[in-house]
Backbone as CSV, one residue per row, in Angstrom:
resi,resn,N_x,N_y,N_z,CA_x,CA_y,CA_z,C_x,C_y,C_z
1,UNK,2.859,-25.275,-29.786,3.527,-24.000,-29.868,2.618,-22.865,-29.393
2,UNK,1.262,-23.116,-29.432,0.322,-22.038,-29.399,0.223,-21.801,-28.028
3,UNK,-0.034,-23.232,-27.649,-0.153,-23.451,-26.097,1.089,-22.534,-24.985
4,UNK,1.937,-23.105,-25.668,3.603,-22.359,-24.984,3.523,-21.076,-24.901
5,UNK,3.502,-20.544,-26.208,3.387,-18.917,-26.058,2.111,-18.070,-25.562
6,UNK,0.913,-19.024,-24.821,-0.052,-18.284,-24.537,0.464,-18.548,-23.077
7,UNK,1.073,-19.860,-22.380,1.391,-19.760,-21.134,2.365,-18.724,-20.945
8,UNK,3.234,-18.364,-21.594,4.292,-17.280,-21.583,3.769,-15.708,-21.288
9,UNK,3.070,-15.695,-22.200,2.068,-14.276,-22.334,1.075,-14.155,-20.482
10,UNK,0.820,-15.569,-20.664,0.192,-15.045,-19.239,1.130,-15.214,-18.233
11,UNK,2.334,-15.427,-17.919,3.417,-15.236,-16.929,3.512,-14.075,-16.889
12,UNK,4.064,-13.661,-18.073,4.183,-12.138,-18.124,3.194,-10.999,-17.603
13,UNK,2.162,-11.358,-18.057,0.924,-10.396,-17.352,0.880,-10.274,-16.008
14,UNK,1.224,-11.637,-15.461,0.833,-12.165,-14.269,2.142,-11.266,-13.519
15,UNK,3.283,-10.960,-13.802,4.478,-10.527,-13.265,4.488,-9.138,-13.183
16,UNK,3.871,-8.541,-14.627,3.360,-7.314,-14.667,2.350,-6.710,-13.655
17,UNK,1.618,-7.115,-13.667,0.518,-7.705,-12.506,1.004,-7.018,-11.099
18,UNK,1.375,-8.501,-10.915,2.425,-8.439,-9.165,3.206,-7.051,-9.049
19,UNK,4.069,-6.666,-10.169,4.542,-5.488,-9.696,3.706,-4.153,-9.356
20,UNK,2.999,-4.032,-10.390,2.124,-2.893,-9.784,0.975,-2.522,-9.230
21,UNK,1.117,-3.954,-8.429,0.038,-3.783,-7.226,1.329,-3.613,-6.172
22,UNK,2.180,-3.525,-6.455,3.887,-3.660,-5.419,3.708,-2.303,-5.130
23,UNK,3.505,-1.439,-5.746,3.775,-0.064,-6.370,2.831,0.642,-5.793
24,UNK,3.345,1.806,-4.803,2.286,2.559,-4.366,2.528,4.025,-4.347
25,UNK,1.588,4.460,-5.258,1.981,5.771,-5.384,1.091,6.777,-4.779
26,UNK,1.378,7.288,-3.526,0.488,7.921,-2.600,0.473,9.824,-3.178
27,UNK,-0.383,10.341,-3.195,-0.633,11.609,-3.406,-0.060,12.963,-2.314
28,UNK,0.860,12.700,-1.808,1.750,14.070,-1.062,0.984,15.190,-0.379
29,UNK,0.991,15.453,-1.143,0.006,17.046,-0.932,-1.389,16.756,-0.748
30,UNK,-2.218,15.525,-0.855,-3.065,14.759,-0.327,-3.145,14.619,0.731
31,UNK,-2.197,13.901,1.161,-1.979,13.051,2.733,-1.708,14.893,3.684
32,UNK,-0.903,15.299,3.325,-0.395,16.178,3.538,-1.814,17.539,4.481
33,UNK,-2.630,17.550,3.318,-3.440,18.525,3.466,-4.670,17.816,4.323
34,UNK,-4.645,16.572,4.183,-5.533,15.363,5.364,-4.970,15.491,7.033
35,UNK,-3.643,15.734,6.676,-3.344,16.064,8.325,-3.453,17.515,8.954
36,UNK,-3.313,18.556,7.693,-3.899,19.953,8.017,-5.257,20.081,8.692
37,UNK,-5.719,19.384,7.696,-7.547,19.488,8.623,-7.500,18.712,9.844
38,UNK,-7.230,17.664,9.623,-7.501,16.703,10.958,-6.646,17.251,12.238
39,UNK,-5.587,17.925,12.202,-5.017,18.343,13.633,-4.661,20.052,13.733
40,UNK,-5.795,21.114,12.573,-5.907,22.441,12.879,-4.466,23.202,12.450
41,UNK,-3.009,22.445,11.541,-2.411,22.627,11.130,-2.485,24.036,10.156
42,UNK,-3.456,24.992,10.344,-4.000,25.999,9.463,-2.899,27.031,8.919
43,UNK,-1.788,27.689,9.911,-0.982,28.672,9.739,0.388,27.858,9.231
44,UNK,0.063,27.267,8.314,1.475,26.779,7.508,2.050,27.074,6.247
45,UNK,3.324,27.624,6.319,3.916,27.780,4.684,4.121,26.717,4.335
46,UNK,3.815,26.278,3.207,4.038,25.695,1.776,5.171,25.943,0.702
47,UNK,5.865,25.083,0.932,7.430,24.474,0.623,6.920,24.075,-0.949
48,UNK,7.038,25.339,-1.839,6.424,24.304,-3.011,6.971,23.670,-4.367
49,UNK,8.343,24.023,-3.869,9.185,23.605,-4.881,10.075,23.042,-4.544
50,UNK,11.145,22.286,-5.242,12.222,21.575,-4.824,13.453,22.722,-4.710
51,UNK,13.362,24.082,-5.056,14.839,24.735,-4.776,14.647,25.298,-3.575
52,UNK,13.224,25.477,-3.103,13.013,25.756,-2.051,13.065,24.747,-0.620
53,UNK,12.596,23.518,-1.466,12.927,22.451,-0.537,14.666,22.681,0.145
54,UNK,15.618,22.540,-1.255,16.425,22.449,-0.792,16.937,23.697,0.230
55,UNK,16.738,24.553,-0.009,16.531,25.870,0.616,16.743,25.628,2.280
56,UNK,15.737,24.558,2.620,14.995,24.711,3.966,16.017,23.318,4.560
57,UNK,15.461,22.483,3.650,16.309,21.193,4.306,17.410,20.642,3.411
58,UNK,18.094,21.284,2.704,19.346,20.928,1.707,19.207,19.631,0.794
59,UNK,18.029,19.574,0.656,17.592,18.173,0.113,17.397,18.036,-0.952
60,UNK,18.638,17.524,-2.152,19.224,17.493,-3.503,17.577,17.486,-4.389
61,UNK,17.592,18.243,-5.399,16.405,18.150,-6.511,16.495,17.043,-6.957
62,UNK,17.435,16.331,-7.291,17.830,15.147,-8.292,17.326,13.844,-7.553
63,UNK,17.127,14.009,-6.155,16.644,13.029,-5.185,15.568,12.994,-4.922
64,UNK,14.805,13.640,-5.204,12.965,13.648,-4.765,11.949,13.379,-6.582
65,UNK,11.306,12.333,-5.816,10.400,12.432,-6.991,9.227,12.926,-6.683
66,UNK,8.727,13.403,-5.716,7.768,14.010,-5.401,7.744,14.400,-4.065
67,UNK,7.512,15.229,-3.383,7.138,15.850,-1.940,6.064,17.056,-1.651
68,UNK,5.808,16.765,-0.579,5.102,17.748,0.276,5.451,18.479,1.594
69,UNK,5.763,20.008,1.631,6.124,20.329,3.103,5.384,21.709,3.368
70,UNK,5.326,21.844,4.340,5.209,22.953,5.059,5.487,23.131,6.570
71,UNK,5.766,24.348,6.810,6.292,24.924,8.250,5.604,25.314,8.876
72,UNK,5.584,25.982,10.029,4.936,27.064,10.332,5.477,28.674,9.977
73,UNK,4.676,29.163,9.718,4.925,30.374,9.308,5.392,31.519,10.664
74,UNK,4.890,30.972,11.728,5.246,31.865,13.268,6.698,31.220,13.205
75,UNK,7.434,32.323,13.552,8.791,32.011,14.389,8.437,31.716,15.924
76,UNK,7.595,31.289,16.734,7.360,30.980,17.943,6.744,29.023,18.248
77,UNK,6.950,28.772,16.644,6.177,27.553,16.683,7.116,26.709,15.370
78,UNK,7.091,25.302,16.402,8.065,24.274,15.509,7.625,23.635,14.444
79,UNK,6.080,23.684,14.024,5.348,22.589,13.362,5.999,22.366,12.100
80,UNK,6.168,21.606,11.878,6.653,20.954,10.211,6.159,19.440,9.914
81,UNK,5.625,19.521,9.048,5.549,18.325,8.043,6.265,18.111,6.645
82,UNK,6.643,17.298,6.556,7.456,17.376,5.520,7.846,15.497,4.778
83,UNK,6.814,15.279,3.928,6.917,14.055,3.166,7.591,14.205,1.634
84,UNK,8.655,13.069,1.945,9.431,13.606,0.201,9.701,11.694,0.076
85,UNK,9.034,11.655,-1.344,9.392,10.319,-1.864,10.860,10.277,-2.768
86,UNK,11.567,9.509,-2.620,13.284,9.739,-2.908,12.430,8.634,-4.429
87,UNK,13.857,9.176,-5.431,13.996,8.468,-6.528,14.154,7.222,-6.343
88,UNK,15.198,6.607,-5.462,15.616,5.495,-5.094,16.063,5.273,-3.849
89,UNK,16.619,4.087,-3.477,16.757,3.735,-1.733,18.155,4.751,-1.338
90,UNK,19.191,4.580,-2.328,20.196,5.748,-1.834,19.714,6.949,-1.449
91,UNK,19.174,8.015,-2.597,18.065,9.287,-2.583,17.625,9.192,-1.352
92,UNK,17.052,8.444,-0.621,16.123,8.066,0.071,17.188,7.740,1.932
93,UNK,18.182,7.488,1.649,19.272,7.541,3.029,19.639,9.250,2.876
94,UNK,20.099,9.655,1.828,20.502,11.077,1.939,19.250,12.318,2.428
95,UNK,18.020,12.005,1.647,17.090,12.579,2.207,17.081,12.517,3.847
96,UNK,17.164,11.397,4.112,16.896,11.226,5.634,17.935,11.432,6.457
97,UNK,19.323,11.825,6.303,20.507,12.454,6.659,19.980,13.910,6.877
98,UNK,19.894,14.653,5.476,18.948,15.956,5.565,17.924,16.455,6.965
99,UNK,17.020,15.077,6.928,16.169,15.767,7.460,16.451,15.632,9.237
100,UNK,17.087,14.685,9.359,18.024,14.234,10.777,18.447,15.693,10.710
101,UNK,19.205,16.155,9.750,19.914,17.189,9.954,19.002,18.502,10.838
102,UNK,18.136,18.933,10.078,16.906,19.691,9.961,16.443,19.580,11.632
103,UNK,16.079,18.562,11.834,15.667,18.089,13.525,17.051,18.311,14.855
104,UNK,17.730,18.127,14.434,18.646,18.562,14.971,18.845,20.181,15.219
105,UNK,18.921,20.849,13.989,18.835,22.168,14.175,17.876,22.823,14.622
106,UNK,16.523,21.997,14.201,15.324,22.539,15.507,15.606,23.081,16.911
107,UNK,15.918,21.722,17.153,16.353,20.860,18.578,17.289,21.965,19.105
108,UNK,18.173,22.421,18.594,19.149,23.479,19.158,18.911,25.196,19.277
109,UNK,17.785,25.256,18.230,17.149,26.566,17.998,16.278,26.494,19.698
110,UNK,15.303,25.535,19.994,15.053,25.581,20.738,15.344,25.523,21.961
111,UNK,16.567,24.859,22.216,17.036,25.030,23.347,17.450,26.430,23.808
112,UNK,17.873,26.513,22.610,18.602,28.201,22.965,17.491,29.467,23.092
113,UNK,16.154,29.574,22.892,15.278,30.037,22.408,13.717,29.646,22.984
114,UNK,13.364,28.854,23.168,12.515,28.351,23.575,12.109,26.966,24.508
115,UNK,12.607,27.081,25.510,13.128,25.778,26.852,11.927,24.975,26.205
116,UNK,10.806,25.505,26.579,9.260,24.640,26.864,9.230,23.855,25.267
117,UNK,9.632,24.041,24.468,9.085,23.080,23.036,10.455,22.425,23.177
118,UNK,11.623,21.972,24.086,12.840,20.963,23.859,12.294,19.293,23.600
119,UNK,11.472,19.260,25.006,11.161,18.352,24.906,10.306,17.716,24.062
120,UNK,9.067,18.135,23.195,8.389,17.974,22.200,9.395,17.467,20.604
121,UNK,10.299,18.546,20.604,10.835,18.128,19.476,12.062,17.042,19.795
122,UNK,12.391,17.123,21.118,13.291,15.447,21.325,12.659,14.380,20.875
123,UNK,11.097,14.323,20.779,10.315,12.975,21.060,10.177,12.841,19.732
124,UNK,10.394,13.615,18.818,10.790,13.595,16.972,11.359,12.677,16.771
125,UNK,11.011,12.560,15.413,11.909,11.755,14.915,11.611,11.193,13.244
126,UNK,12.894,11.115,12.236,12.629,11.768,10.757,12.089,9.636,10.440
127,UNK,11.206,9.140,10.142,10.622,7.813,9.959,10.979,7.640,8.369
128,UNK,10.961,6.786,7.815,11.302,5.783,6.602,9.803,4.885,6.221
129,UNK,9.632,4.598,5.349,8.859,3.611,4.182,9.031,3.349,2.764
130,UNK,9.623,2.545,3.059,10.183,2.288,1.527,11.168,3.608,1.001
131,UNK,10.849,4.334,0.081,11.906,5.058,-0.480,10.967,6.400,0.179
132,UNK,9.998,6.483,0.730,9.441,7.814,1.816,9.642,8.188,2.697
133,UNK,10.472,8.942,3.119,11.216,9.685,4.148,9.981,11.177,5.031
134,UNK,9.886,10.769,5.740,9.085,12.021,6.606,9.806,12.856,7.865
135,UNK,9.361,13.768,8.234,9.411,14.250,9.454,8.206,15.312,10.048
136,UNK,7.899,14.874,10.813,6.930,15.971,12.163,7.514,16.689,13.037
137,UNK,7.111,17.302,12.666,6.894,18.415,14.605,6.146,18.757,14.805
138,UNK,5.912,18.603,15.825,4.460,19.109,16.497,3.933,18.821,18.046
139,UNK,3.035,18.780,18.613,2.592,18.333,19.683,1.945,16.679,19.308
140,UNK,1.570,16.629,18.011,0.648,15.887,17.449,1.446,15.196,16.897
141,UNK,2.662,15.275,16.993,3.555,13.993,16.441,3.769,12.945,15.791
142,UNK,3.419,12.148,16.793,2.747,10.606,17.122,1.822,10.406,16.522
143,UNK,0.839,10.907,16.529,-0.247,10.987,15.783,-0.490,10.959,13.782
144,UNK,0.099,12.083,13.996,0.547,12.526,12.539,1.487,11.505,11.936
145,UNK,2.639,11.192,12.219,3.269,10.078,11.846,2.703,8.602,11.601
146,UNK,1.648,8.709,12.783,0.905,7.219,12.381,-0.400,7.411,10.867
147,UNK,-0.647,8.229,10.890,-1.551,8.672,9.714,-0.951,8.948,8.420
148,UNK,0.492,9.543,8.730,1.410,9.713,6.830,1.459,8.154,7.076
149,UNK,1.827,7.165,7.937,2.326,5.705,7.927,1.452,5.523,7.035
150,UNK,-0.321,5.208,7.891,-1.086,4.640,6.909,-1.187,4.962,5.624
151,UNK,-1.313,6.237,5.411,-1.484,6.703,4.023,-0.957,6.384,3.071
152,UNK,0.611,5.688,3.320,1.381,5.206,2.792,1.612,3.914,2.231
153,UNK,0.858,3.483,3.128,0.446,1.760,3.093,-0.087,1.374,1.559
């Protein structure tokens, strides 16, 4: 009997275990402020709440368990970063509807407004990880996207 319930106890640990090494809980405003320095991101507002989130990108409070954004503060410049971890995988399609949305309206601001940044923000695009939804703009794009990737990892 002793034997049984000590193999039991260690299944359990062992399951406990597995899950939260599953589990990755990356720091937002971390990663976030790692790509500020690394690509001169300096003149950015800071999105620092969720009514404001929703504000910018209509992106439900009840759906984010944590995020990080900022803009640029020039009306002459597209830059945005913007990482929001969704509650769950639904949270997490609607977020990314949002932010499709958001890129889109870039995309049209600029056409109408600024020819030379069309093509930069065509080459956008709002990426997924697990229940982490992002989007860039920038020149640095590509770049930036591959670095929230890792961070995420």
């Amino acid at each position: 009997m002793k034997k049984i319930l000590t193999l039991i106890t260690a299944a359990v640990l062992v399951l406990i275990l597995c899950t939260a090494c599953g589990a990755k809980n990356a720091d937002l405003s971390a990663v976030t402020d790692s790509v500020n320095s690394a690509y001169g991101l300096s003149d950015m507002k800071v999105i620092e709440d969720t009514d404001s989130l929703n504000r910018y990108y209509q992106i439900a409070p009840e759906d984010v368990k944590q995020f990080s954004a900022e803009l640029s503060s020039s009306a002459k410049d597209y830059n945005e970063v913007v990482i929001v971890e969704a509650v769950d995988s639904t949270a997490a399609e609607n977020i990314k509807a949002q932010l499709d949305a958001r890129l889109r309206s870039q995309l049209s601001n600029a056409k109408s407004y600024d020819a030379e940044q069309v093509s930069m923000i065509e080459a956008c695009e709002v990426k997924t990880n697990g229940n982490y939804v992002y989007l860039v703009i920038g020149a640095d794009h590509d770049a930036i996207a591959a670095d929230i990737e890792a961070a995420l990892k």
